[in-house]
C-alpha positions in Angstrom: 31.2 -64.3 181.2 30.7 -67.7 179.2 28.7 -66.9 175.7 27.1 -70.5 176.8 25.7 -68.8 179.8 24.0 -65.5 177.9 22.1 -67.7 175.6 19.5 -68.5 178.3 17.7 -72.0 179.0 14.3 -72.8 179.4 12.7 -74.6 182.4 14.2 -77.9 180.9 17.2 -76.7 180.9 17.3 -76.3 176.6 18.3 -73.5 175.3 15.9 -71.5 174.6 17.2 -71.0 170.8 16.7 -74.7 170.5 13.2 -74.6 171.8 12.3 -72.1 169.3 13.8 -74.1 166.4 12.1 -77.6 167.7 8.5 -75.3 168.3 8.6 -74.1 164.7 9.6 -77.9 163.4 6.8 -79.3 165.4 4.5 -76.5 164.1 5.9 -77.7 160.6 5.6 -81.2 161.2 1.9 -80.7 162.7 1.3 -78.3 159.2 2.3 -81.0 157.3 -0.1 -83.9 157.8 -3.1 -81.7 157.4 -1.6 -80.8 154.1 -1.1 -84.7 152.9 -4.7 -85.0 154.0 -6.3 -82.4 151.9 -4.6 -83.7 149.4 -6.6 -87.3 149.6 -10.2 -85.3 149.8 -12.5 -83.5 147.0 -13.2 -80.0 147.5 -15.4 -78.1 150.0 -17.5 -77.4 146.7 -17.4 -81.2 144.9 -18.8 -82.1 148.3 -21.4 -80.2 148.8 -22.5 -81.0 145.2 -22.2 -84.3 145.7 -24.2 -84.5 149.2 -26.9 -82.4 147.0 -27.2 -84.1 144.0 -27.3 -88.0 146.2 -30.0 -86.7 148.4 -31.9 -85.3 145.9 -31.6 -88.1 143.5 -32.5 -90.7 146.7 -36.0 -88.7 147.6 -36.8 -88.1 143.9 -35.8 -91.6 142.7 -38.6 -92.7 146.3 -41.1 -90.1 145.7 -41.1 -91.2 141.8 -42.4 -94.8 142.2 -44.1 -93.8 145.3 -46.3 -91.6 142.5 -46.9 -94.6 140.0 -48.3 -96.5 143.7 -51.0 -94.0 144.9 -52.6 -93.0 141.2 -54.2 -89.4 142.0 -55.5 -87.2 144.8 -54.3 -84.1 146.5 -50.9 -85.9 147.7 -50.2 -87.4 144.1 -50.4 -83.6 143.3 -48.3 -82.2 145.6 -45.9 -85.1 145.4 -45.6 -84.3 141.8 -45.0 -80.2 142.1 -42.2 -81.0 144.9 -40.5 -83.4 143.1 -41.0 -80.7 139.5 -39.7 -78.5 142.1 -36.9 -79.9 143.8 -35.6 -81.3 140.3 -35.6 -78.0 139.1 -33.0 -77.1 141.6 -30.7 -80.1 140.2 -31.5 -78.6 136.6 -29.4 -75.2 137.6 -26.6 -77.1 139.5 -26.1 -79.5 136.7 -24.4 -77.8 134.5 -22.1 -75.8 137.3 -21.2 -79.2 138.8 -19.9 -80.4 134.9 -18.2 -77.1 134.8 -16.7 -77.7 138.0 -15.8 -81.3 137.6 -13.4 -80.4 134.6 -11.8 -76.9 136.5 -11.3 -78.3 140.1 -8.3 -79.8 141.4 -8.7 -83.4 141.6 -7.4 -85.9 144.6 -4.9 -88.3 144.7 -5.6 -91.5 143.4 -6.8 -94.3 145.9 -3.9 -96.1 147.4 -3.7 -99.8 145.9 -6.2 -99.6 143.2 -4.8 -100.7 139.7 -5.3 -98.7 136.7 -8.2 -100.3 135.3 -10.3 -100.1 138.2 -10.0 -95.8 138.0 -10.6 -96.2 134.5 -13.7 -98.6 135.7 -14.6 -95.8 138.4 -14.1 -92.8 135.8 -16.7 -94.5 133.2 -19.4 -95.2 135.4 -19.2 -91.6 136.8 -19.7 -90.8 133.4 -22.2 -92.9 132.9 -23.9 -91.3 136.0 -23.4 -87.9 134.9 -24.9 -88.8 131.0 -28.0 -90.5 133.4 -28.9 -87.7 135.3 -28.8 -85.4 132.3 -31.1 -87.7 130.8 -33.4 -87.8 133.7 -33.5 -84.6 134.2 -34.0 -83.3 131.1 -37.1 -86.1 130.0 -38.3 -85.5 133.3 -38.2 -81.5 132.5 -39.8 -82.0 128.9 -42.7 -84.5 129.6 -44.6 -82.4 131.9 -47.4 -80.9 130.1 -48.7 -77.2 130.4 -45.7 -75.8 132.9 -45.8 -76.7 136.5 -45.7 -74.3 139.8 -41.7 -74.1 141.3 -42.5 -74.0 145.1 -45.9 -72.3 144.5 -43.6 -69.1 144.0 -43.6 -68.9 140.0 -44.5 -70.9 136.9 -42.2 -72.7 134.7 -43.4 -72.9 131.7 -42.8 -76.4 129.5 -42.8 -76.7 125.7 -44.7 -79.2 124.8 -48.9 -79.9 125.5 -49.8 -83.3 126.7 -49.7 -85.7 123.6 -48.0 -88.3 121.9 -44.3 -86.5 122.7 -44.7 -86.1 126.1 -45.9 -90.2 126.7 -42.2 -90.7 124.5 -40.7 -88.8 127.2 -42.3 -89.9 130.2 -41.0 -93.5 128.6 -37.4 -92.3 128.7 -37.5 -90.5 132.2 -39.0 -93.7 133.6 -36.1 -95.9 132.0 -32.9 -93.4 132.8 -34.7 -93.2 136.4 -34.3 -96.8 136.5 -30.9 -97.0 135.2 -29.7 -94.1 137.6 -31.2 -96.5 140.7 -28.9 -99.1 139.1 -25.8 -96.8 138.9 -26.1 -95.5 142.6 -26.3 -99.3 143.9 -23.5 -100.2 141.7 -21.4 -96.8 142.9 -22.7 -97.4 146.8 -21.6 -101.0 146.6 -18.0 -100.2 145.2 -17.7 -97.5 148.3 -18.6 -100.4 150.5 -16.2 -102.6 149.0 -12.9 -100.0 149.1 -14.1 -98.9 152.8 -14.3 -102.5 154.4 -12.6 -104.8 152.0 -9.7 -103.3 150.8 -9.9 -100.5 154.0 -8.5 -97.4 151.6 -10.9 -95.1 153.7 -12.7 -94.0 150.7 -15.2 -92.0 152.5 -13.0 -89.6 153.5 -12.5 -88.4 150.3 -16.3 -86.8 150.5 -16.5 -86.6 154.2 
């Protein structure tokens, strides 16, 4: 008998060798993309700080002047312990997310952007990471007398109410304001790569 006619075809009519070689290309070729995707995003952690650290800066950053609009009372106070609370949480992440920005794997570069707008994008993220340091630690050291972290436990603060803490409370409000800037300035330069220039930027977090 022919070898041709021990090798065996498939329904088609292909032999079925050749459908196994085209099934493990097409596995291949399907591998592949998903590879040169991952290779455009930030990591599952870098997003999940991220996401964190924007919601958290966004209800802080409204609950903050919301406070400096309804003077005192029952909700100023609890107002004030949730956000003491809630930026607490940002306090431990901070410095894992620095750790992490300077071990992780970082994404390709955005397709069509020159060199000096990533050197742009690299020094405001700085600048947004030096911000929220300083926001979170003024914000940490002006609040007289500890506060209560959930109503679970006290955190103790170093300083009493006096001259120092007014200093501080003058720096918090001022980095606060600048962080508000920053965010605006980094939301707008999303919105111009995602519609203008169309380099699907929000993947990259997504």
């Amino acid at each position: 008998m022919p070898r041709a006619a021990t090798q065996g075809c498939d329904h088609a009519g292909e032999p079925r060798a050749a459908a196994a070689q085209t099934g493990r290309l097409g596995a291949r070729d399907t591998y592949q993309p998903k590879r040169e995707r991952a290779l455009d995003r930030y990591d599952g952690l870098t997003r999940f700080f991220h996401w964190v650290f924007a919601a958290v800066i966004i209800y802080t950053s409204v609950a903050g002047y919301t406070l400096a609009r309804i003077g005192g009372g029952a909700v100023h106070d609890f107002l004030s312990r949730l956000n003491m609370s809630i930026a607490t949480v940002l306090i431990v992440l901070f410095p894992l997310r620095v750790i992490w920005k300077f071990v992780r794997v970082e994404p390709r570069a955005l397709p069509n952007t020159s060199a000096w707008q990533r050197s742009l994008a690299n020094g405001v993220h700085s600048l947004i990471y030096a911000t929220i340091f300083a926001v979170l630690a003024s914000g940490f050291l002006m609040v007289p007398n500890g506060y209560s972290f959930f109503g679970l436990i006290e955190i103790h603060t170093p300083f009493p109410k006096g001259a120092l803490t007014d200093e501080l409370f003058t720096v918090h409000r001022a980095s606060c304001a600048l962080l508000a800037g920053l965010v605006a300035l980094h939301v707008l330069a999303v919105i111009k790569h995602q519609l203008i220039a169309r380099n699907d930027v929000l993947r990259r977090m997504l």
